[in-house]
BAKE-851086 format. One line per 8 residues: number of its first residue (from 1); their letters; for each residue x, z, y of N, C-alpha, C. Coordinates in steps of 0.1 Angstrom, whole numbers, plus 5000, padded with zeros to 4 digits. Layout:
# residues N
NUM) a) X Z Y X Z Y X Z Y ~ ...
This chain:
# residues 77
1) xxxxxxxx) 5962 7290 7061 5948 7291 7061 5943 7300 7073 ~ 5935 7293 7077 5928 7300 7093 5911 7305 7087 ~ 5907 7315 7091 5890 7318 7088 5885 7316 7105 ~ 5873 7316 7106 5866 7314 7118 5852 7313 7112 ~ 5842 7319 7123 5829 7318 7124 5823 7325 7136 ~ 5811 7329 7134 5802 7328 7144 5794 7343 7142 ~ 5794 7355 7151 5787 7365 7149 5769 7361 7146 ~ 5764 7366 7138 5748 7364 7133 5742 7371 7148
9) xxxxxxxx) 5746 7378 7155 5739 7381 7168 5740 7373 7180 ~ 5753 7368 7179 5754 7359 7192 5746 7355 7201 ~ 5747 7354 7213 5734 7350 7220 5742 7336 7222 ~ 5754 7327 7226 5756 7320 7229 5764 7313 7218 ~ 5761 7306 7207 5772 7300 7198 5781 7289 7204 ~ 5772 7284 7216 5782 7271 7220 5796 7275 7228 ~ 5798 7291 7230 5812 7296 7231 5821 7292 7219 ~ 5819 7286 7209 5825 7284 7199 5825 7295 7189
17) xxxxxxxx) 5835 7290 7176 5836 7304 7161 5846 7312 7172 ~ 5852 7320 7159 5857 7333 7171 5867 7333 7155 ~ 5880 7336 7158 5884 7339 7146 5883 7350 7137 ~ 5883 7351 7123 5884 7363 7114 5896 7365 7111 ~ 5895 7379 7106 5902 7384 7099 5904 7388 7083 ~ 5885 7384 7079 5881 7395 7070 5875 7383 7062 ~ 5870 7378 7052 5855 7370 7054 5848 7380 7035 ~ 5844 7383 7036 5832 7390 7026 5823 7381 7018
25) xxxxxxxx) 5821 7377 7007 5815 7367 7003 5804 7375 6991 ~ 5791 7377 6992 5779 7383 6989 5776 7369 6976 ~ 5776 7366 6964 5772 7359 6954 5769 7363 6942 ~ 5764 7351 6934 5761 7355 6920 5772 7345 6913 ~ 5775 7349 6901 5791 7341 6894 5782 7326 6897 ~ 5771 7323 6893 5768 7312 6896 5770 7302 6911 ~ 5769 7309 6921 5772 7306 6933 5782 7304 6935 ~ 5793 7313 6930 5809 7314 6930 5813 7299 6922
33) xxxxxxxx) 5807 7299 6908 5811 7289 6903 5809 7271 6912 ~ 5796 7269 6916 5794 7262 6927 5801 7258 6937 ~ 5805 7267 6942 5814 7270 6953 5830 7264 6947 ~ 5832 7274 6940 5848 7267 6935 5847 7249 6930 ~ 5839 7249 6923 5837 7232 6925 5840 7223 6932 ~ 5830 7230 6941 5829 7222 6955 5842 7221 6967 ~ 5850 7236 6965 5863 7232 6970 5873 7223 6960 ~ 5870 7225 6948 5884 7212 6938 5879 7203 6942
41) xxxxxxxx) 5866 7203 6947 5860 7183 6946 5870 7179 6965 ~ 5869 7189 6970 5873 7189 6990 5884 7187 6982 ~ 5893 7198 6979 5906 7192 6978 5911 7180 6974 ~ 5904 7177 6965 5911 7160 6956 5903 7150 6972 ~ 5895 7148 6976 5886 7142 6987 5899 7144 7000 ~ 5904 7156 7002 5915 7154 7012 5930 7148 7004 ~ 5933 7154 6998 5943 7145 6992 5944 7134 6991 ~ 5934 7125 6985 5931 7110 6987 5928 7104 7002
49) xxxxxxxx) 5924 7107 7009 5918 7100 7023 5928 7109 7033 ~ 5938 7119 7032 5945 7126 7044 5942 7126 7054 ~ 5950 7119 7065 5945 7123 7079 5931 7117 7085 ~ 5925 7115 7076 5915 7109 7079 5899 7115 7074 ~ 5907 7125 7069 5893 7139 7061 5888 7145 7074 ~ 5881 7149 7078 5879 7159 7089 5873 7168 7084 ~ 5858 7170 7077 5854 7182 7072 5841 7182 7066 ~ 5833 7186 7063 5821 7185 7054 5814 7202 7050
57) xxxxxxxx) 5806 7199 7047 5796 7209 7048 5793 7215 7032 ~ 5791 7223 7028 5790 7227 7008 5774 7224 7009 ~ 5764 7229 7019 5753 7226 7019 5747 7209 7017 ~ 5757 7205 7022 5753 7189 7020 5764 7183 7011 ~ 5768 7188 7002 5774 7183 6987 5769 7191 6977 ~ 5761 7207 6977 5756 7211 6965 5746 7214 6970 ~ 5730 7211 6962 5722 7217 6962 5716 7230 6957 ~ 5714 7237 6968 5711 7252 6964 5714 7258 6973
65) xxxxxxxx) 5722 7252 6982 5729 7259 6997 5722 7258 7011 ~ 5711 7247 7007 5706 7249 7022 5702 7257 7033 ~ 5698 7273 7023 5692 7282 7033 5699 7288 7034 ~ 5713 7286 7031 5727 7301 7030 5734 7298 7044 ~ 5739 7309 7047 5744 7304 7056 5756 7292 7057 ~ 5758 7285 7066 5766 7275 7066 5781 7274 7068 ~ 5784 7267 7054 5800 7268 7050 5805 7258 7052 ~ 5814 7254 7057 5824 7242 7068 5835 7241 7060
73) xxxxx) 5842 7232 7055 5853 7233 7048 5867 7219 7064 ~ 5873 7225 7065 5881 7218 7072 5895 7216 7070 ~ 5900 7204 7069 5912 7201 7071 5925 7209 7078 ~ 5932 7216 7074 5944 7220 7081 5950 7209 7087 ~ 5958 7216 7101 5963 7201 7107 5983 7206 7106
């Protein structure tokens, strides 16, 4: 497992993520619960379709995420 993202100050994001080391996750159990969903639902989604998954967004499979910041689920290669 790799982490990566993007400093909230950045002046230039199109340098790309930058990798982590750390990632801190700020929720309420209900958010968490959400969340872990939404990765069993990625996982079974990559398992069935393999090299051919590329990645998806939690904000555009659960409603409630839109104004959080944006969570990327990606494929290991």
């Amino acid at each position: 497992m790799e982490l990566y993202g993007y400093d909230k100050q950045a002046q230039s994001p199109e340098d790309g993520p930058i990798a982590l080391t750390e990632v801190s996750l700020v929720a309420t159990p209900k958010e968490l619960r959400l969340i872990a969903q939404f990765l069993s639902s990625a996982a079974d989604r990559m398992d069935n379709m393999g090299d051919r998954y590329d990645h998806e967004h939690l904000a555009d499979e659960v409603s409630g995420f839109k104004s959080s910041p944006d969570f990327i689920l990606l494929r290991s290669t």
